[in-house]
C-alpha positions in Angstrom: 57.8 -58.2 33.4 56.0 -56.9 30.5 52.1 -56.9 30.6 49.6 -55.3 28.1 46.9 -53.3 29.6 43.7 -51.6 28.7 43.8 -48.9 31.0 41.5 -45.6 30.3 44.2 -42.8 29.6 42.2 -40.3 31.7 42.8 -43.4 34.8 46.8 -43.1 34.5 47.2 -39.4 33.8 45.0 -39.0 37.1 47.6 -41.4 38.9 50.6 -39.8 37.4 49.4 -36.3 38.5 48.5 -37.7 42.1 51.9 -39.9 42.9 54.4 -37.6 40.8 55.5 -40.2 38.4 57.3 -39.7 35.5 56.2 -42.2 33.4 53.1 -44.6 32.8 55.2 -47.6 34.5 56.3 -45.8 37.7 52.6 -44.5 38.3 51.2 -48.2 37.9 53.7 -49.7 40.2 53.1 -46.8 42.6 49.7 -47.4 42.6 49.6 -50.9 42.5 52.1 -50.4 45.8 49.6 -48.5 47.3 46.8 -50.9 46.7 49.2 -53.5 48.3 49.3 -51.3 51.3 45.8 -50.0 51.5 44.6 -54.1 51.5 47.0 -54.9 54.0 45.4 -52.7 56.6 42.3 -53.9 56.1 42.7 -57.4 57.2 45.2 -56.0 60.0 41.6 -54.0 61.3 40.5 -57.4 61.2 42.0 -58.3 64.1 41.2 -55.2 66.0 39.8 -56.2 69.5 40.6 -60.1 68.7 44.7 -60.7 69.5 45.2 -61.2 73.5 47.6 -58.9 74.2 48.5 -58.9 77.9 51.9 -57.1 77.2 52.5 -53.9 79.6 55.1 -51.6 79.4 57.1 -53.2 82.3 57.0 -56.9 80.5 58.8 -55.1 77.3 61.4 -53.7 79.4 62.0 -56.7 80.9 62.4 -58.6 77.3 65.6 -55.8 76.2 
């Protein structure tokens, strides 16, 4: 999909150094990927201390 963007130069040279990427589009997907990820984990922390989890080791081997 093509998108214009205003993005400061200084921004995307920054995220091309840090991720490697070759081109403008690879360090915006790379980041954007990233952000993606980084979000994700957030709301997972969320959760942290509120999912009942009465699984024990023996229970999973039973399961295989």
């Amino acid at each position: 999909m093509r998108t214009t963007l205003d993005i400061p130069a200084e921004l995307i040279a920054r995220v091309m150094e840090i991720t490697g990427a070759k081109t403008k589009s690879q360090a915006i997907k790379a980041a954007l990927e990233a952000l993606v990820i980084q979000e994700k984990r957030k709301r997972l922390l969320l959760y942290q201390g509120k999912l009942d989890l009465s699984i024990d080791l023996d229970n999973l081997r039973e399961r295989k």
